[in-house]
N, C-alpha and C positions, 0 to 999 in steps of 0.2 A: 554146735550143730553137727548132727551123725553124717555119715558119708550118703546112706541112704538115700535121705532127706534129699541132700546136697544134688545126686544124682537126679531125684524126683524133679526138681524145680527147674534144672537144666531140661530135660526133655521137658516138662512143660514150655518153656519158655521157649522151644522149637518146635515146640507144636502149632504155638501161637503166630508162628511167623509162618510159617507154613499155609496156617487158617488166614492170614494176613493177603500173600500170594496165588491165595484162590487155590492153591493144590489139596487142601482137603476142607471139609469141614466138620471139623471135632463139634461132640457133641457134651459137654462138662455136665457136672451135675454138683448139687452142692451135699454135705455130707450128710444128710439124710435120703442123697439118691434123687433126688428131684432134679427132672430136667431143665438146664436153666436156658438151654437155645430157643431161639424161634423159630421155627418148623416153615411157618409162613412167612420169611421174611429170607431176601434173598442174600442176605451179607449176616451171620453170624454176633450175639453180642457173647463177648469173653468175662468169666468171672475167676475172678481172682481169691481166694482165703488164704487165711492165717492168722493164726493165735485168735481163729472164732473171729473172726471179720471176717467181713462176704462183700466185695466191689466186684461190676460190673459197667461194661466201653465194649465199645465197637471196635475193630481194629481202626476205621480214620478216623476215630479221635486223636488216634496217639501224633497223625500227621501236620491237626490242627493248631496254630499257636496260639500259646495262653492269654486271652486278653486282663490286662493290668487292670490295676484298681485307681480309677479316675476322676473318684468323688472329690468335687472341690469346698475348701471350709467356706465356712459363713462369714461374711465379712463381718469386722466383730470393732469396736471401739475401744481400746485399750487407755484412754487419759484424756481429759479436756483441761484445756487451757486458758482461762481467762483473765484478760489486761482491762482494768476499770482503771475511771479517772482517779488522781490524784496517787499515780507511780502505785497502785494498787492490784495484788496478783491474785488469783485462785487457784487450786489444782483441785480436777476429780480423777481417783481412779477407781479400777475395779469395777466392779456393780454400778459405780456411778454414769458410767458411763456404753451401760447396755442397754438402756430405757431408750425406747422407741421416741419418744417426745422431749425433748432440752427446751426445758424456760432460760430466756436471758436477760438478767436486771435490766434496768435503763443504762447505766452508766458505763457499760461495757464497748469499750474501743477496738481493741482487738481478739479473735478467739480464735481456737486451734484444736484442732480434733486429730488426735492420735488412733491408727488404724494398725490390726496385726496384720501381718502376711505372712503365715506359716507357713513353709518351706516353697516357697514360690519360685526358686531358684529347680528346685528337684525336679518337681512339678511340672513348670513352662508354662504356670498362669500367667493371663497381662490384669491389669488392676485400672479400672479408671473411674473418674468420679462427673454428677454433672449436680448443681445445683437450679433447682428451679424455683422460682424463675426471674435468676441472673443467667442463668445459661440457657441455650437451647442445643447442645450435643456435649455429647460424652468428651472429654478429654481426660490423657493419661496419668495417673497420680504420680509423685514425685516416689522414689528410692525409700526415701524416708517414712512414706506412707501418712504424711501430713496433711491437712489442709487447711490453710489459715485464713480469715475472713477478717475485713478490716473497714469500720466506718458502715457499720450494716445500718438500713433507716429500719422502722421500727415496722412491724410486720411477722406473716408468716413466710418461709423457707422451708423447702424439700430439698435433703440432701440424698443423692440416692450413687451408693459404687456397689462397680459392676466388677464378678470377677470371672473371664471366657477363659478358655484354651480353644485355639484354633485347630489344634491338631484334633480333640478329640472331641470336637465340638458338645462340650458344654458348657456353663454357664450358672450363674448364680448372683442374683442383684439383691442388694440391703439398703432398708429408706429410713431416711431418722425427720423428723420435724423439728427443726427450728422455729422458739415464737422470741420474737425481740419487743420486749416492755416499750413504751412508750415513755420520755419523759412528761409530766406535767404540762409543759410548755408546747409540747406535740399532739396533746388529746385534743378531740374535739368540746368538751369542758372552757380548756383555756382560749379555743379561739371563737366560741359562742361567751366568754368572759370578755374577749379583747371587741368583740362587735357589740355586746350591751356598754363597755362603756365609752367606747366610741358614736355608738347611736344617742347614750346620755347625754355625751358632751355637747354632740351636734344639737340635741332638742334645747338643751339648757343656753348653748348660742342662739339659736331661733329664737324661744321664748325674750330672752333677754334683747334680742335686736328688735320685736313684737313689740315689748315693753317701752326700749326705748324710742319707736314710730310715735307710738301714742301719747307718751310725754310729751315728742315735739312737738307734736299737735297740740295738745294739749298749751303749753307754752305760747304757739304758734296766733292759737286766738287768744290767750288769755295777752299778749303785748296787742296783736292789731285791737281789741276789744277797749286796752288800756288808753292807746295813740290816737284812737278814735273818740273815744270819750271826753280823756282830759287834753293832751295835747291839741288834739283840733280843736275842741273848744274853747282853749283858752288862743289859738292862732285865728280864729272865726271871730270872736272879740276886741282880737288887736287890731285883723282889719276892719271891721267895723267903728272900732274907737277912733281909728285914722280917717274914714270918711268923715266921721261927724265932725273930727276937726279940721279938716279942709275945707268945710263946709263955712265951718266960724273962724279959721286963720286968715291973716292979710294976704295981699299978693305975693309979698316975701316968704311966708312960712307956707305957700300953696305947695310948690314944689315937695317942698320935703314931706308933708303931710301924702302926699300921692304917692313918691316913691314907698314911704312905709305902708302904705296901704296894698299896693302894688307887690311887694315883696311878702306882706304875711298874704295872699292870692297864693301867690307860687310856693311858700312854706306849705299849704292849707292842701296843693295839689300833690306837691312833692307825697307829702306827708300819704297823703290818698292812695297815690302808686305802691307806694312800699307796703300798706296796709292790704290792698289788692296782692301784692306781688307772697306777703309771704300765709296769708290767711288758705289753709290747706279747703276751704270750703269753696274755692272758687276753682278748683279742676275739674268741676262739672265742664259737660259734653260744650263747645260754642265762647266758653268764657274768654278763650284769648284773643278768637277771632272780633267779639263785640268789645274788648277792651282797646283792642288795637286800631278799629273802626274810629272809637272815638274820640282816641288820641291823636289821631291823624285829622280828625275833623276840627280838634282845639285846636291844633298848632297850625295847621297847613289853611285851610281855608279863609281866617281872618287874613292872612297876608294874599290871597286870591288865586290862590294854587289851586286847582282841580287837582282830586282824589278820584281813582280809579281800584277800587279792592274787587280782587278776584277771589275767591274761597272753593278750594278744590276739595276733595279726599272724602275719606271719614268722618264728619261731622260728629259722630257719634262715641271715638275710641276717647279714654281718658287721658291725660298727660300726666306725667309726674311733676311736684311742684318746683323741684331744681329746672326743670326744662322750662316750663310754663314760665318762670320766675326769670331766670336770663334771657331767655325769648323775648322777652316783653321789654328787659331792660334797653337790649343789642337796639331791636325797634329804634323807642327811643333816643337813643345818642344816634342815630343813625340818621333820623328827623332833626334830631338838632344839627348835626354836618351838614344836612340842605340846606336849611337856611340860616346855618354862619355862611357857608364857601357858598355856595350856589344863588342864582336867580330863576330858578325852573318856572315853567308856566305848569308843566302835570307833573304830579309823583303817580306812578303804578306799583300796586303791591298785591305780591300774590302765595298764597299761601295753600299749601300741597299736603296732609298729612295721610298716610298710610298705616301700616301694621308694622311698619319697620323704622320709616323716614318721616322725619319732619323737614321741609324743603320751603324757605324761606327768600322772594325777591323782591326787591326795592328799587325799582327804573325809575330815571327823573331826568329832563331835557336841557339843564342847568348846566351842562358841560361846556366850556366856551375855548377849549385848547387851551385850557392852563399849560404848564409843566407837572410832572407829576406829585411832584415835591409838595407843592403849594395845593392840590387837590385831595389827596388824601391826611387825613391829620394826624398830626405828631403828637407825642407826650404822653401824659398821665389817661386821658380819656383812649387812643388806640390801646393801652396796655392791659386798660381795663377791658376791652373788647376783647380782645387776646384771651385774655383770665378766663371770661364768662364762656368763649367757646370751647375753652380747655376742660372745662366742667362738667361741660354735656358730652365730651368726647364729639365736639360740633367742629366744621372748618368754615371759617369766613373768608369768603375773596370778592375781590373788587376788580374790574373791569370795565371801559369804555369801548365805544363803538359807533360812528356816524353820528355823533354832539348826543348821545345816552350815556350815562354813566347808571351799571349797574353795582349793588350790593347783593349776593347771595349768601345764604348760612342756610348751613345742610348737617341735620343731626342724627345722627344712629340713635335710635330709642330704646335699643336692646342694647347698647353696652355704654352706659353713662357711667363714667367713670368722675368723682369728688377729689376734684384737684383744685390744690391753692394758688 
């Protein structure tokens, strides 16, 4: 460079400061002579050339400080990482892992997303990440720039990181979608599979419990129809064959002739009851209440006991034949304990049935201050009582009071439970 030159630039460059300090204002022009100041403007813009470039500033520019360059990268996925069952790995990188959308097999246990963070140290960006929705705020990502998910249920996920500088406030946030496959076992397929055949099984139990109702009915008349037929009538002939011969046996063969005559009676009634007790056609509306009426009027009345039946409730509801059927037996043995132990002059019986309860009592004035032992009875017939109210899910208790002795039995109609 010539001295000239050299000299030029100096005195420029004092002129400039000068123009700076308000003491003149130069007026430049570029080298075709063209004014390059503003006439109208009360501070001076300076133009600078050389080697044929032409810049122009203000002098307070030169006071101003440069602001930096701030822009922050794009969060970006650098590697995905996937742990399937059976010790099973996957790696994606590259490209693989820029896609805005990540599908994830079924069988995937744990996954890991690798994230850059170029020069964030230089920089003074913070980095955080928030997954929705497992998360409801931002927290700050590890050093390592990782983030591993572990035990995901099957679904959609938004991962979204954020990357701010405080200082120079900006910011820049990146979303990826996670969709996690469903196993088989977790569609709605397999649990409309697990409900049809669960609803199968249950229909093909009903059916088959339908079925077998109606066999035992079936069965049910087809023995009383049998017991009725030929057993009673061949029992209805033996007593008859026994009167005619008491009729023509001496005084010595009288006796025994009556007792068998006697005994096929009571085979002929027995027989009746149990024909009654298990024929499912008799749980019409009334049946046990007139079965028990005239039970009570065969046993109790020839020996000159007054009968007092009271009939309360629903007339109308149906019973089932287990309840009906021990009902009627309990009765029964219950009539026969009056008149083994007792001398009652009235039996009273009353009977309550509702929507719920069957409530069954038996007062009788036969009470004479036994001990208890000798009033209630022992053995094979209480065990049997026992049994039959175990059946109906029923409670029998017994109780005296003022020369009464009562029998009560109280059944739950709604939870009969078939115990042996």
């Amino acid at each position: 460079m010539n001295r000239p030159y050299r000299y030029s630039k100096i005195f420029y460059c004092f002129c400039l400061l000068l123009g700076g300090l308000g003491f003149i204002h130069p007026v430049l022009s570029d080298p075709q002579g063209r004014v390059l100041t503003d006439a109208n403007a009360q501070r001076s813009r300076f133009t600078a050339s050389e080697s044929d470039s032409l810049a122009s500033f203000r002098h307070t520019e030169l006071l101003q400080p440069s602001k930096p360059d701030v822009a922050l990268p794009e969060p970006r996925i650098v590697a995905l990482h996937m742990g399937l069952k059976g010790n099973q790995y996957k790696n994606y990188y590259a490209t693989d892992g820029w896609r805005d959308t990540i599908v994830l097999p079924s069988d995937v246990l744990t996954f890991n997303m690798d994230f850059a963070l170029p020069d964030a140290y230089r920089r003074g960006y913070q980095v955080a990440y928030m997954i929705d929705p497992l998360m409801d705020h931002f927290q700050p990502m590890a050093a390592s720039g990782q983030i591993t998910l572990v035990g995901l249920r099957p679904g959609k996920y938004w991962v979204h990181v954020r990357l701010w500088s405080s200082e120079h406030g900006v910011e820049t946030t990146g979303t990826w979608l996670l969709i996690k496959k469903p196993a088989f076992y977790e569609t709605h397929g397999f649990y409309a599979l697990v409900l049809l055949i669960i609803g199968g099984f249950a229909a093909y139990i009903l059916l088959q419990r339908v079925k077998r109702i109606k066999d035992e009915t079936t069965l049910r008349k087809q023995i009383s129809r049998d017991l009725h037929d030929e057993v009673g009538g061949l029992l209805t002939g033996i007593s008859m064959q026994a009167d005619m011969l008491a009729m023509q046996a001496s005084p010595a063969q009288q006796a025994g002739a009556d007792a068998i005559g006697q005994y096929s009676r009571e085979a002929v009634q027995m027989m009746d009851d149990i024909i009654w007790a298990i024929d499912v056609r008799n749980n019409d509306p009334g049946s046990l209440q007139e079965r028990m009426e005239y039970l009570a009027s065969q046993m109790l009345e020839p020996k000159g006991i007054q009968v007092y039946f009271d009939e309360r409730g629903d007339s109308d509801r149906k019973i089932s034949q287990i309840v009906r059927q021990n009902t009627y037996l309990l009765f029964k043995e219950i009539l026969h304990n009056i008149l083994k132990h007792a001398q009652p002059e009235w039996v009273a019986i009353s009977i309550h049935l509702d929507a719920k309860t069957l409530l069954m009592e038996v007062r009788n004035n036969g009470f004479k201050g036994k001990p208890r032992e000798t009033v209630l009875r022992k053995g094979q017939g209480s065990r049997n009582m026992k049994t039959r109210a175990r059946q109906m899910n029923a409670t029998i208790t017994s109780a005296q009071a003022d020369g009464t002795y009562t029998v009560r039995l109280q059944v739950k109609l709604r939870k009969i439970s078939w115990l042996l």
